[in-house]
N, C-alpha and C positions, 0 to 999 in steps of 0.2 A: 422732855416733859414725861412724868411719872404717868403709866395706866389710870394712875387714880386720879391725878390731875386733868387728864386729858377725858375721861368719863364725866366728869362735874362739870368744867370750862369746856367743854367742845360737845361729846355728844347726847349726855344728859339735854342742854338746854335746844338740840335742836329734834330731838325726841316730841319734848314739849310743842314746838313751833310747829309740827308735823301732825302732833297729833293733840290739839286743842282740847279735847275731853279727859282724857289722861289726870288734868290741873283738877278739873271738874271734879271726878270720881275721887278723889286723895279729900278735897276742901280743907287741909289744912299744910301745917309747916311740918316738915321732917330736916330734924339735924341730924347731920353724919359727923360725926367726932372719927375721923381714923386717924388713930398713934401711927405717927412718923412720914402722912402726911399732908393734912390738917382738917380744916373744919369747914364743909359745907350745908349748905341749905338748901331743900327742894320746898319753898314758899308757896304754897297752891293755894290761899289764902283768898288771892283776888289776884286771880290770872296763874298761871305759872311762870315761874321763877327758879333760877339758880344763884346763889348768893355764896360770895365766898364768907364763911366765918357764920356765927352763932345770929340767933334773933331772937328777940323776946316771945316766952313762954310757946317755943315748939310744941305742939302737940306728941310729936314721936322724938326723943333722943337715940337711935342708932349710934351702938361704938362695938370696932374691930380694932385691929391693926391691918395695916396697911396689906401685908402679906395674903390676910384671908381676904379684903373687899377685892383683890386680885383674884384670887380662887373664886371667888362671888361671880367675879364679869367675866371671866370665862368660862366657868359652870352654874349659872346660878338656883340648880337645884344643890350645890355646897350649901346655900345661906341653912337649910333646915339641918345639917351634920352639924355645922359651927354654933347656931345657936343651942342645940341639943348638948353639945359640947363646952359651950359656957366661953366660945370664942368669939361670939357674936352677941351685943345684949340691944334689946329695945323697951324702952318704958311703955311703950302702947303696943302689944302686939296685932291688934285687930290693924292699925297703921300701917305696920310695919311688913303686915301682908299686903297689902295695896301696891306693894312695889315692885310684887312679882308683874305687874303689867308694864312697867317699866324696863324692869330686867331684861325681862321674857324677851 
């Protein structure tokens, strides 16, 4: 299993289970589009969630490739180089900072 597989399916959603306000704080949908290794959901909508694949009208679209969301979950003070860099995009960025409690 891919980092990035294994970050989404494994300890993304027990992130969530551990720490129940996390969902809370976010209250919405974040998509992660990573090129080359696909597409999840952090659904904070009503509970948190990991969802493989797209869901209707995400609040934040996140897209990298696969290489930088690695860079990410091993340093993730990278995500401010990458998107400064134009290698990292988000449609909402006010969202897309909410994630540094995630990361972090």
């Amino acid at each position: 299993m891919s980092a990035v597989a294994h970050f989404f399916d494994e300890i993304l959603p027990q992130k969530l289970a551990d720490n129940e306000e996390l969902a809370e704080t976010i209250g919405a949908a974040i998509q992660f589009d990573i090129e080359g290794a696909g597409t999840w959901t952090l659904d904070c909508r009503e509970g948190g969630k990991v969802v493989q694949g797209p869901v209707d009208e995400p609040g934040c679209v996140v897209a990298t490739k696969a290489e930088y969301w690695e860079q990410i979950l091993e340093n993730p003070m990278m995500a401010t180089q990458l998107f400064m860099d134009g290698e990292l995009t988000a449609t909402d960025l006010g969202l897309a900072m909410q994630l540094q409690n995630i990361l972090g």
